[in-house]
C-alpha positions as a Markdown table, in Angstrom:
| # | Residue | x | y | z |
|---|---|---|---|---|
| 1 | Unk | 25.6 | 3.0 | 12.5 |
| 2 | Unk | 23.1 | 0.3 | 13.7 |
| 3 | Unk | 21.0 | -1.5 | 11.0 |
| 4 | Unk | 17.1 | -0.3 | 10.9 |
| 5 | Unk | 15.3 | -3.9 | 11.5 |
| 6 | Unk | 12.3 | -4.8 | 8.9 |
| 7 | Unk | 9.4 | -3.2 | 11.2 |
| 8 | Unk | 11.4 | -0.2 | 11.6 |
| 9 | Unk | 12.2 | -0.1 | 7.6 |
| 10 | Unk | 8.7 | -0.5 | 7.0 |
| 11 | Unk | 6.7 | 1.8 | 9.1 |
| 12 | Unk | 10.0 | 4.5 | 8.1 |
| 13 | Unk | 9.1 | 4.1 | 3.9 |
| 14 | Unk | 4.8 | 4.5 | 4.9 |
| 15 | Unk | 5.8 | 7.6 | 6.4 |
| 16 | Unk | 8.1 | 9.1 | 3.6 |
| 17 | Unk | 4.8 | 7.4 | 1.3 |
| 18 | Unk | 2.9 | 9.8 | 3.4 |
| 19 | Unk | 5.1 | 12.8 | 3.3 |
| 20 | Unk | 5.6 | 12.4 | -0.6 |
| 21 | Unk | 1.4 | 12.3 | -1.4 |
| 22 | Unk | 1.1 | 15.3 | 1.6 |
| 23 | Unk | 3.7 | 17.2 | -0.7 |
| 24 | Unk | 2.4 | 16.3 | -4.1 |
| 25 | Unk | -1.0 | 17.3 | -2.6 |
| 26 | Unk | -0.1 | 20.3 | -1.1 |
| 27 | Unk | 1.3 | 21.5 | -4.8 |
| 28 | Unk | -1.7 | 20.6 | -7.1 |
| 29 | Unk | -3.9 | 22.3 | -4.4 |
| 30 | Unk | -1.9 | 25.4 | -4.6 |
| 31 | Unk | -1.2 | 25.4 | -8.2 |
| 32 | Unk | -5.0 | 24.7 | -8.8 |
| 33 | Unk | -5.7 | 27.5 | -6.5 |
| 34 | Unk | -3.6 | 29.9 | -8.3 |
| 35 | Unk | -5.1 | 28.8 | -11.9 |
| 36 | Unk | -8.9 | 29.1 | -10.8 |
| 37 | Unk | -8.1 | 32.8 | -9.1 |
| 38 | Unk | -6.3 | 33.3 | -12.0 |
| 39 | Unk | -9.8 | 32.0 | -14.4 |
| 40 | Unk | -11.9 | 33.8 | -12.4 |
| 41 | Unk | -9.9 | 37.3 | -12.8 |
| 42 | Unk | -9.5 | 36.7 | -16.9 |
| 43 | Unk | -10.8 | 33.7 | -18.5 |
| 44 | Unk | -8.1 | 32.7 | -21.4 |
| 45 | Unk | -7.4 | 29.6 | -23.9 |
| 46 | Unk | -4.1 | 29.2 | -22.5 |
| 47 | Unk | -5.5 | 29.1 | -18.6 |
| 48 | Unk | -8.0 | 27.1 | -19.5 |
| 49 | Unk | -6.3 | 24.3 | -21.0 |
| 50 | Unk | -3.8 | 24.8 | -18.2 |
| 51 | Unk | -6.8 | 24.0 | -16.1 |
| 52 | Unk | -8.0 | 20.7 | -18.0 |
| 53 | Unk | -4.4 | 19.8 | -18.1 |
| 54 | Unk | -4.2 | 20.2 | -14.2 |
| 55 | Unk | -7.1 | 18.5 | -13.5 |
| 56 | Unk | -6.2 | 15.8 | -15.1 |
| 57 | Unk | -3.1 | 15.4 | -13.7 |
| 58 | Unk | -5.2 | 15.3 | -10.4 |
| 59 | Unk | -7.5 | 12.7 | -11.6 |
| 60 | Unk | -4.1 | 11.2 | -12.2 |
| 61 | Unk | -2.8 | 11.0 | -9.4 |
| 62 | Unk | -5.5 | 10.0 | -7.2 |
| 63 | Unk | -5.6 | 6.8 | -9.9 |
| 64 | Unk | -2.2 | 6.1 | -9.0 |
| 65 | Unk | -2.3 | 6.4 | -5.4 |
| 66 | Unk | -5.4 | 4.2 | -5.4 |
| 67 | Unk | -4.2 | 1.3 | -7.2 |
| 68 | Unk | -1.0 | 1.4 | -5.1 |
| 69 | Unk | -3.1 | 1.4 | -2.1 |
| 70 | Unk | -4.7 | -1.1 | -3.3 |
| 71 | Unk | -1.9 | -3.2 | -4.8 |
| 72 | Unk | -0.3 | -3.2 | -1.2 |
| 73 | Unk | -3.6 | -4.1 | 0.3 |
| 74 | Unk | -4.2 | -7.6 | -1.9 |
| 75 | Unk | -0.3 | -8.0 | -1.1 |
| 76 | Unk | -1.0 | -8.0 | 2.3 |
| 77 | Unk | -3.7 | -9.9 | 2.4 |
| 78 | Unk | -1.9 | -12.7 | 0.0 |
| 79 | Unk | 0.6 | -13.0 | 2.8 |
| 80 | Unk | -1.7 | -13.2 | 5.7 |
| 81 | Unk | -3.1 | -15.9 | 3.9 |
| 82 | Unk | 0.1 | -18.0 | 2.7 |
| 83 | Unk | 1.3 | -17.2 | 6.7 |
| 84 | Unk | -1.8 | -18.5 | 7.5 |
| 85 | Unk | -2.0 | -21.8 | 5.4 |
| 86 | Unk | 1.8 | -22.3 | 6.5 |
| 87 | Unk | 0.6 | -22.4 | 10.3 |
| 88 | Unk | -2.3 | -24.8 | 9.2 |
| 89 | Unk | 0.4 | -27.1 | 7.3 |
| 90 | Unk | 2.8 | -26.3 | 10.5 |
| 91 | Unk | -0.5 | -28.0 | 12.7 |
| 92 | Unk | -1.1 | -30.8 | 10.4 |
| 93 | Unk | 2.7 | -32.2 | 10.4 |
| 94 | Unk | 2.4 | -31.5 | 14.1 |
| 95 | Unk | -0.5 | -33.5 | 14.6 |
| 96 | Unk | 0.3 | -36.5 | 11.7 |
| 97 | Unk | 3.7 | -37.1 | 14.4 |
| 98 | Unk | 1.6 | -37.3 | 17.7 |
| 99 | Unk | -0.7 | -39.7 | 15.6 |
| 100 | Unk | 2.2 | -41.6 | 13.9 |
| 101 | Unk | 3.8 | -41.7 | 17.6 |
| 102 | Unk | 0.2 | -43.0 | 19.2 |
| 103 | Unk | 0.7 | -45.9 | 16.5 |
| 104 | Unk | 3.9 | -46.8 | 17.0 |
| 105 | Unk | 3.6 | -46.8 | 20.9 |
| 106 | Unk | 0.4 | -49.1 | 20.6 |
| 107 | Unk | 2.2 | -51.0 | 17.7 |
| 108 | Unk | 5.2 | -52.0 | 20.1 |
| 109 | Unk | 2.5 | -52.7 | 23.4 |
């Protein structure tokens, strides 16, 4: 079996990420749904707190899946930048050895 390569690795885990928060939001909607038909037909302690403890759970979850949105976006952007001041550095080295060339070449006419 052939190796996946890094792109291919990558853009494969985003979409199991995706497939994972489509499933996990599929479920709270539906067990939400059944617990607020179920509140609406025969309002008890027990559904209730069920309900709190559900919607929590949501708030939750949408926390989580924020910050590791986020956490993958300020990763991101950290790299662009390093990859960025490398290429900068890269210039610079390139540039200090045409100048040190240009002053040994007038140095020896």
């Amino acid at each position: 079996m052939k190796p996946l390569n890094v792109g291919l690795r990558i853009t494969v885990d985003k979409k199991i990420d995706n497939l994972k928060d489509l499933e996990i939001w599929s479920d709270l909607h539906f067990l939400t749904s059944i617990v607020s038909s179920q509140l609406d037909k025969r309002k008890t302690k027990n559904l209730e707190k069920m309900s709190e403890s559900l919607i929590r759970v949501v708030f939750y979850f949408q926390e989580y899946s924020n910050n590791i949105r986020l956490y993958k976006k300020a990763l991101s952007e950290y790299k662009l930048t390093k990859n960025r001041a490398i290429e900068r550095a890269r210039r610079s080295e390139q540039e200090n050895e045409k100048l040190k060339n240009k002053i040994t070449n007038y140095a020896n006419t």
